[in-house]
N, C-alpha and C positions, 0 to 999 in steps of 0.2 A: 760610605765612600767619601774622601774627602776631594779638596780642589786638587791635588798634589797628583793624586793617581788619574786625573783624565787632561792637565797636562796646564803648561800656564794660559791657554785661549781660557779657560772657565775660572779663571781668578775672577772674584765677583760678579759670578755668572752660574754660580749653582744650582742657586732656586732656578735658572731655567733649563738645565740640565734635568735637573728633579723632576718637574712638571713634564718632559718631554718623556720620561720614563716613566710616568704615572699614567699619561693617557696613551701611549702603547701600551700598555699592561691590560685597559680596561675589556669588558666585551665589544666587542665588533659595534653593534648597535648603536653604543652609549654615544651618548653628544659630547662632542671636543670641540676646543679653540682654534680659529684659525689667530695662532701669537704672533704677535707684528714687534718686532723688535725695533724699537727706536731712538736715535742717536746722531749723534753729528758723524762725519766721515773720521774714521778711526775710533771709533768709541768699541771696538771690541767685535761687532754683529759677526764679520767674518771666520773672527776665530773662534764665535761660540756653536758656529756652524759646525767647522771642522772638529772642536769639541764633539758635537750630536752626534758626527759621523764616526770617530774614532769610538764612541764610548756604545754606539747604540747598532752601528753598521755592520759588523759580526750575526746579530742576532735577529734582525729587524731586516726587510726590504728596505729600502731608500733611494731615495733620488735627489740629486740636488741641481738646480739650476739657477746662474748667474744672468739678468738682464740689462747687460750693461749698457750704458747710457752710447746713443747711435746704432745700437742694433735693433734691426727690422727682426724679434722674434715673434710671427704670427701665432695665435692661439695654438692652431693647430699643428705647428710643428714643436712648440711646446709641449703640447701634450704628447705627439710622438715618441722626443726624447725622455721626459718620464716615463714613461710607459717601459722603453726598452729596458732604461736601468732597472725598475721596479719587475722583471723578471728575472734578476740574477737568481741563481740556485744558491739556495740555502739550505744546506743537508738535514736541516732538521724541518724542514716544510716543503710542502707538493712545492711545484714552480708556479709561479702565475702566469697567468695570460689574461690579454683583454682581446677577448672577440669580437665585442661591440662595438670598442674602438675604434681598433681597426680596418673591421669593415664599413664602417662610418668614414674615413678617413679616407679609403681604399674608395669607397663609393664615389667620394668628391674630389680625387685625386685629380684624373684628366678629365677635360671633355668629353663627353660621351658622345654627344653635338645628335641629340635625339630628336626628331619633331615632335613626339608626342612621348606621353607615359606610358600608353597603351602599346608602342615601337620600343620604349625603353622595357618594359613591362618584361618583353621577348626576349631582349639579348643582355638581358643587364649581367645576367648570372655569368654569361662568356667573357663576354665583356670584364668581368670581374679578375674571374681566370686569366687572364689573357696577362690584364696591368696585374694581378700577384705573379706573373710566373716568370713577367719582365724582372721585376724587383726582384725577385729569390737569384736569377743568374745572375743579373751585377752585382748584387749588396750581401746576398747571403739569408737575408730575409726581409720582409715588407720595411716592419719599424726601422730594422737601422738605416735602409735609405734616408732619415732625419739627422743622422748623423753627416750625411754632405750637405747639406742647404744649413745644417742650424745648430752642427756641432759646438762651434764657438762659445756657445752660451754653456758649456759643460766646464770649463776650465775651473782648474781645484781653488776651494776660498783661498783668500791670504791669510799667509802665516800655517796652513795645512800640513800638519805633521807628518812623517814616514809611512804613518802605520793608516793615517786618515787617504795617504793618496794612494796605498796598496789596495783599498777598500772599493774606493771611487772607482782606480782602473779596474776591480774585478767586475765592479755594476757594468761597465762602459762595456764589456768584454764582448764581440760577435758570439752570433751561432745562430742555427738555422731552427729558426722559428715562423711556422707556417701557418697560414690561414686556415681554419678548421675547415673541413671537406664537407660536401655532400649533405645529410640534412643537417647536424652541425651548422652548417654557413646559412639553411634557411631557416632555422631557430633564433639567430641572433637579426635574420634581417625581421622576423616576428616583432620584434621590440621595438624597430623602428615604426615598423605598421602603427602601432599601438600606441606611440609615443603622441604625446596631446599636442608637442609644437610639429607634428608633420600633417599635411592636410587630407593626404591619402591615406583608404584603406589599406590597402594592397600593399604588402611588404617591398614584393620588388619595386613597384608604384612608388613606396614610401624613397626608397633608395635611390630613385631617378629625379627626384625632388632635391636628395641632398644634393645632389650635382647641379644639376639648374639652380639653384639658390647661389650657389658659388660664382658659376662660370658666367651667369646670365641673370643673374635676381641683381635688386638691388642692396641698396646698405640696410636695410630691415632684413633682408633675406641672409646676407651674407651673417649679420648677427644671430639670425635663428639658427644657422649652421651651427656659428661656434657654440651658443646655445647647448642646442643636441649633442654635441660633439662632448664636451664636461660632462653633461649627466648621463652619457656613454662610461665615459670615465669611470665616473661613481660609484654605475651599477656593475661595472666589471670587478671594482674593488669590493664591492660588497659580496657577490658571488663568490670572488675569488675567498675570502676570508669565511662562507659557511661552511664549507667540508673539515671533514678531520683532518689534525696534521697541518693547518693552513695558521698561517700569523693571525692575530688579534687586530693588529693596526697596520698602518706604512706609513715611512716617516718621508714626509716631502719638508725639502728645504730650496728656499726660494729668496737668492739676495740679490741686492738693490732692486727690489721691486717698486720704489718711486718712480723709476721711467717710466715713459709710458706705456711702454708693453710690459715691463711689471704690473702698472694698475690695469691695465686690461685684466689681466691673468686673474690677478685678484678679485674685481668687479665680475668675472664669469663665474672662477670659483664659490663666490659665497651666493651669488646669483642660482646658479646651480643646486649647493645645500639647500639653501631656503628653500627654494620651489619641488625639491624631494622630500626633504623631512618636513616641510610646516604646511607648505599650500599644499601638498599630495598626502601629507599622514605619511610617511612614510618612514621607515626606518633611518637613521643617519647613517653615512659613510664612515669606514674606520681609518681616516684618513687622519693623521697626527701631522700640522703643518706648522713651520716656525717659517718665516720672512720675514726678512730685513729691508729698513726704510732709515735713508738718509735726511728724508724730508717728511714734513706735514701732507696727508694727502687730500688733493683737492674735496674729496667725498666725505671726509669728517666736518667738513664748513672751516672759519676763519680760525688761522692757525691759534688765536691764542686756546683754543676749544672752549668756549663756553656756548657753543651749541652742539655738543657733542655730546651722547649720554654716558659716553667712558670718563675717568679718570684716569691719568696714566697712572701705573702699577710700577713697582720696579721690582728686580729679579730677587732681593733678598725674601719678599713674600710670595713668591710666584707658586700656584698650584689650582689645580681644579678645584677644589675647596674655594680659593680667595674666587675663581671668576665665577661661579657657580655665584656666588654671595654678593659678586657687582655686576654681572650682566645684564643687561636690560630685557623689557619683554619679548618672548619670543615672537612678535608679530612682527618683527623689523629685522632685515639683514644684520644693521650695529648688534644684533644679540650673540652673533658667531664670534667677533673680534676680541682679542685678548693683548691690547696695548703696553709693550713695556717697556720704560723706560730705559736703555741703559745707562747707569751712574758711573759716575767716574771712580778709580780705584783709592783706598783708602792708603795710608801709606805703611800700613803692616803688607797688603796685595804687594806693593810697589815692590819692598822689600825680597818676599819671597820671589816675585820676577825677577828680583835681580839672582837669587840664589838660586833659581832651576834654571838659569841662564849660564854660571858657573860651569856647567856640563860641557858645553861646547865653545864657550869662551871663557875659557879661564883666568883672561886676561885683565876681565871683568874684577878680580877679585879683590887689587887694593879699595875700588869703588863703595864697598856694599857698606861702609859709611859713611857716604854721600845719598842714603835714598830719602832722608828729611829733603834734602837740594830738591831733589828730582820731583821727589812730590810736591813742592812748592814751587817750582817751576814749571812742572806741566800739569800741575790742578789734578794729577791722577788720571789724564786721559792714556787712554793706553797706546795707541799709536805714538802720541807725545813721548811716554817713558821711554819704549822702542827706539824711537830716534835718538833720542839723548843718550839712551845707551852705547847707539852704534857712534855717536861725534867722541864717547869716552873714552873708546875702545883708542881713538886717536891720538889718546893724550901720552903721546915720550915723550919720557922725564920726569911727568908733571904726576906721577903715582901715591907718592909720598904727599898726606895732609901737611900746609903750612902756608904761606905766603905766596911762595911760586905756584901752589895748585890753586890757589885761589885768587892770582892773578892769572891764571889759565883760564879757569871756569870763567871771568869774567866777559870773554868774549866767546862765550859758549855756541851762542847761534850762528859766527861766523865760521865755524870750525866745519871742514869739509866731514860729510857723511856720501856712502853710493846709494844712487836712488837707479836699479838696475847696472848697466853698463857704467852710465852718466854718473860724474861727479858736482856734488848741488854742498853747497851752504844750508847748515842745518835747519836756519831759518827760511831759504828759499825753498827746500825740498818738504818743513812742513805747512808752511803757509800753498805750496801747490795742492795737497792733500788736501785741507782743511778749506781752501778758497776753489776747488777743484770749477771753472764756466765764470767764475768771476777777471774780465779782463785786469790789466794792468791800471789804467786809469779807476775801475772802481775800487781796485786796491788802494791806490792811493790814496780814496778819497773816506774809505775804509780807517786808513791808518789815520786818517785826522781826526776822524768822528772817534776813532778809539783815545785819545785824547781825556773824553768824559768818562769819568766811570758811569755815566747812568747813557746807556747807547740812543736812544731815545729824545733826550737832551740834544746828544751830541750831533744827530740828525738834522735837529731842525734848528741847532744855533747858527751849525758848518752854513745851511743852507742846501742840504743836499735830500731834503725831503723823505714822505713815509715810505717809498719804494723799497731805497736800501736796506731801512729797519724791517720791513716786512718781508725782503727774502733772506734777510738772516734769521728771524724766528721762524720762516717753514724751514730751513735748512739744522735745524734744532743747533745755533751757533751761538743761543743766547744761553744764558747760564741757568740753570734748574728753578725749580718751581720755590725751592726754599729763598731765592736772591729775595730782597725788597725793592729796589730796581733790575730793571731792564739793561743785564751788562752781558758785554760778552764772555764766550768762555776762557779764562782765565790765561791759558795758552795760546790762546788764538789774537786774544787784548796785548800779550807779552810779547808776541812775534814782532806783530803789527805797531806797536810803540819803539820796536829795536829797529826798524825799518822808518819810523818816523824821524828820529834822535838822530837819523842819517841825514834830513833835511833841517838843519837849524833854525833854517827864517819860516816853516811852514810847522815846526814844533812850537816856535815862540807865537806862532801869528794864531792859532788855534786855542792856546791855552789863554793867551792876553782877551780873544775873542768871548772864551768861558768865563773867564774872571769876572769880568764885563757885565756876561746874562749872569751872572751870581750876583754880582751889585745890584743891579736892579733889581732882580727878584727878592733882594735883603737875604741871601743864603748866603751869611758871611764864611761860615766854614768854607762852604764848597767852593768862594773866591780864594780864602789862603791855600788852600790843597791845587788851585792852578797857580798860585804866585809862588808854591812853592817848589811846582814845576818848572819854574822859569827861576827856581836860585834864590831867590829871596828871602833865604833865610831869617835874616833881621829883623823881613817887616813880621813875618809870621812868628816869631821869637816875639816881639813887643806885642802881637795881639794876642797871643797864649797867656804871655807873664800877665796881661791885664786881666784877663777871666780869671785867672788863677784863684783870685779872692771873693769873686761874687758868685761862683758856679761852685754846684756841691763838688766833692772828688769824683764821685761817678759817672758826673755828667761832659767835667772837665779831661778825665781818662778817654771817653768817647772821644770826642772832639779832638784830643791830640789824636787818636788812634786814625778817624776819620781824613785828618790832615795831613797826618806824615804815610798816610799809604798811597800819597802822588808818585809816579812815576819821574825818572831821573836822566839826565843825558849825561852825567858827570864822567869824568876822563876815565879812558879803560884801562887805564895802569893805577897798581896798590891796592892792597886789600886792603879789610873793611877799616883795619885801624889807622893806615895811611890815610886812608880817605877821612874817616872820623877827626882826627888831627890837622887835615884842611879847612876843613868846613867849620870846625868848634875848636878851637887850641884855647887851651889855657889863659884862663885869666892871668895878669903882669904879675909876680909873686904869688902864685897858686891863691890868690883869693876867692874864695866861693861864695858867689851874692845869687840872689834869687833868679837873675837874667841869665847869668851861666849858668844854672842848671838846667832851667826850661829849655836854652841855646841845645846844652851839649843833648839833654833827652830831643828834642826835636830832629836833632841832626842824626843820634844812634837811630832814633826811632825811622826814620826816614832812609837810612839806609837798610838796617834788619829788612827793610818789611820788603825788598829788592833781592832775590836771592841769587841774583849776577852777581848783586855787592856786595854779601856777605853770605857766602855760600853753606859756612858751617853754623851759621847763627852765634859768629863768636863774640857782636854785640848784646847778645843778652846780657851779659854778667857787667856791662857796662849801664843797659835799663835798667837792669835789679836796684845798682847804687845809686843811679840817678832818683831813683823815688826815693830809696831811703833818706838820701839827701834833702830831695822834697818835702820830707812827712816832718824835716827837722824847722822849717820855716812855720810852725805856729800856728798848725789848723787846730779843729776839731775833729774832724773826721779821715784822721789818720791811717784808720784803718784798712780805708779804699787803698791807700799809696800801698803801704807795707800787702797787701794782698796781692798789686800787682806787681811787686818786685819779688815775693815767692813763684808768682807766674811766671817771671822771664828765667828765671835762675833752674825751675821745671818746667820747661814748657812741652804741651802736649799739642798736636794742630786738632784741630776741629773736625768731625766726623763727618762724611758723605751722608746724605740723608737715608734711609734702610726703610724708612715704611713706607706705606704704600702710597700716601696720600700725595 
């Protein structure tokens, strides 16, 4: 099956499609990952959900739940609502139930308000009766009562397709599901008896505890509940899954699980595992779980991980094979966890999003050679392309490639997109996304540190300390593991510089400040690359022409490359050539000396590398002749020049990193 048939959420997101199919498939028993999907806000998690659901939700039990950030979702109304979805009827398997569950659930629901065990002991079973038969006449049956306190968290991922929310509402669906009767109901309270975190014998004993633990224990009691309450869970699913006819796995999906009742959820579940299958011997649950995490979580230790015994993995190698081969020892919860990165999209992805987009906006279609732009603009993130898509769909008139579309694209980010009802500027509607608890003032203070390409620097030149820096890498907003500095991600550094270039005297006061810590620290480059943020072409022209002759080409090719990819505030009128013909005009009778060249390549180079200012890349062929021009001034190693003006004349961009490391 390829990405095309389960829809554009799974563009560079297959291997974890695959691995999600591989361990439902496996026996009941077998050991699986809980996969933690990891990524800045919009990096895809949601729509690889909806992916899992369309591709895997026909066939497979499922549940998904949302823990968005401000909602009180307690464990156990969490568990609830999984529970209900994961009884939908699937005509090719019995239906499931959790008995245990719910009588655990059922147990701790109201006060029973008992003096003793031995009083609970007597009436518990009535008592029982009583609170299921209240819930069967309002709700229709016990579970979906969780549906009025904790609904909210059920809402479909974004970007969920047609057939992904046809799915979802059939899990969501009522029906009258009842509490097993008679000995049935004292079978399942047996397991509580037995259970090692209950202190009582006595089944019903055990079930008058769960309720005191709640209503009247404290916070060690109320955590034993929810305790029990998961490996309730577990052993429902594992039951559920021995008989004939019954599924192999269920597929739980759980996003934005960085809040904190995400990380609860998570801390019980794997709590739970562990104390079933390693400290009890016991068989594993067939429970196939993806969640998604916007942030680093506090339980792995200091976000850069180097105490962590994962490496992040990313989805092109994703599969029970690869975690099987980097899991840690099974003596420690870290051995459940299956980390993966997600990568940004490469710009063949980019591409075909823009063509399985074609379907429904057709409008899209003079665009689909503009997705070099798009990928250079939004680094491949997918929300990013999303957006630019929807500011293009804007563009009357501007359809036709030439001068006018490329004086259009250049104030791309100010171009109205809807964010719901609301009309947002492309760059306020994606920096809300991507900055989502960051106020305005840190924004701001954001946009000056983005300044530096190395984010880290730019912290502690601005003066605004390691706080910042360190909630932008738990928020995964610094750029992947392959960076050699600490920068942000690409779309998020491009927003934020557009948003700067708005403030002149705090654009210039920033960059004059870096130049600065560059002189002293003797990193002459990384002083011209701020002085050439601030225009200065000439002086950065005259320190290039002077390397020119004592640095190999290799080293010298870096170094312009290093320099000319300073960000730019230059006027938003004229494409790249108008612009080019400002900044670098002709020498007085077309003379060509050594200063004009390095001039005119500094000045193409410095625009290319800006895909506001030269949207189709149609400086390349002006780099090309600039080396060749180059390679005619008397070196030896010529070669280097003439190689990278084949580069620009073909140029390919650089690959998303695919392995695991």
């Amino acid at each position: 099956m390829t990405d095309s048939a389960v829809g554009a959420g799974v563009l560079g997101r297959w291997g974890i499609v695959s691995l999600a199919g591989e361990a439902l498939g496996r026996p009941p028993q077998e050991e699986r990952p809980v996969t933690v999907l990891l990524g800045p806000r919009g990096s895809g998690a949601s729509e690889t959900h909806s992916a899992l659901m369309e591709r895997y939700g026909p066939s497979y039990p499922f549940a998904y739940l949302r823990f968005a950030p401000g909602q009180a979702l307690l464990p156990r109304y969490a568990l609830g609502l999984l529970a209900r979805q994961l009884e939908r009827r699937l005509p090719q398997y019995r239906r499931m139930s959790f008995p245990l569950l719910t009588l655990g659930l059922l147990a701790s629901d109201e006060d029973l308000s008992m003096t003793s065990l031995e009083e609970g002991r007597r009436s518990i079973q009535q008592r029982l009766r009583h609170f299921q038969q209240q819930a069967e006449n309002r709700y229709g049956d016990y579970l979906a009562a969780f549906f009025e306190v904790a609904g909210g968290a059920i809402g479909a991922p974004e970007g969920a397709s047609t057939a992904a929310l046809a799915l979802l509402n059939d899990a969501l669906r009522r029906g009258r599901r009842r509490l097993p009767g008679g000995n049935r109901l004292g079978q399942a309270a047996y397991w509580y008896g037995a259970h090692p975190l209950t202190r009582a014998q006595d089944r019903w004993e055990a079930l008058t505890e769960l309720n005191s633990w709640r209503h009247r224990g404290h916070e060690e009691d109320r955590d034993r509940l929810d305790r029990i309450l998961f490996s309730a869970f577990l052993e429902d699913l594992r039951r559920g899954a021995a008989p004939s006819f019954s599924p192999r796995s269920f597929l739980l999906l759980l996003d934005q699980t960085d809040t904190r009742y995400g990380r609860r959820f998570l801390d019980l579940l794997l709590r739970a595992r562990h104390d079933d299958t390693v400290v009890a011997s016991g068989p594993c649950d067939p429970l196939t779980v993806v969640a998604s995490c916007n942030r680093w979580l506090p339980r792995w230790g200091p976000a850069s991980g180097e105490q962590w015994p994962w490496q992040l993995r990313v989805p092109d190698g994703a599969s029970l094979e690869d975690w099987r081969a980097h899991r840690p020892p099974r003596d420690g919860e870290d051995t459940w966890w299956y980390p993966i990165r997600l990568r940004d999209l490469q710009q063949e992805e980019v591409h075909t999003l823009v063509e399985k987009q074609l379907h429904t906006h057709p409008g899209l279609s003079p665009f689909t050679r503009l997705t070099p732009f798009i990928h250079r603009l939004t680094g491949g993130l997918p929300k990013g392309v999303s957006q630019v898509l929807q500011a293009l769909q804007q563009a009357d008139g501007e359809r036709a490639p030439g001068p006018a579309q490329e004086r259009w694209l250049r104030t791309l980010p100010d171009r109205i997109v809807l964010v719901g009802e609301e009309q947002r500027t492309l760059a306020d509607a994606a920096l809300d996304s991507l900055l989502d608890g960051f106020d305005d003032r840190e924004r701001d203070r954001l946009a000056e540190c983005a300044a530096a390409p190395d984010l880290y620097v730019g912290t502690q030149v601005l003066g605004y300390g390691e706080a910042l820096f360190t909630q932008l890498r738990i928020r995964r907003l610094i750029d992947g593991p392959g960076a050699f500095t600490p920068a942000l991600h690409p779309w998020l550094r491009r927003l934020l510089l557009w948003k700067l270039a708005a403030r002149p005297s705090d654009w210039e006061a920033a960059h004059d400040l870096l130049a600065e810590h560059a002189r002293e620290a003797g990193r002459t480059p990384d002083r011209m690359y701020h002085l050439l943020a601030t225009g200065r072409l000439e002086e950065v022209t005259d320190h290039l022409l002077s390397r020119f002759d004592t640095l190999p080409a290799t080293t010298w090719i870096s170094e312009l490359e290093k320099v000319t990819a300073a960000p730019n505030r230059l006027a938003s009128v004229g494409g790249p050539l108008e612009l080019l013909a400002t900044l670098a005009p002709p020498e007085p009778g077309g003379a060509v000396t050594g200063r004009s060249v390095v001039r005119g390549l500094v000045a193409a180079r410095w625009l290319w590398s800006d895909p506001l200012a030269d949207p189709g890349m149609r400086l390349g062929h002006v780099l090309a002749d600039g080396f060749i021009q180059l390679s005619r001034l008397g070196r030896s190693d010529n070669v280097a020049l003439l190689n990278e003006s084949e580069r620009y004349l073909h140029w390919r961009p650089s690959r998303t990193t695919t392995n695991g490391s």
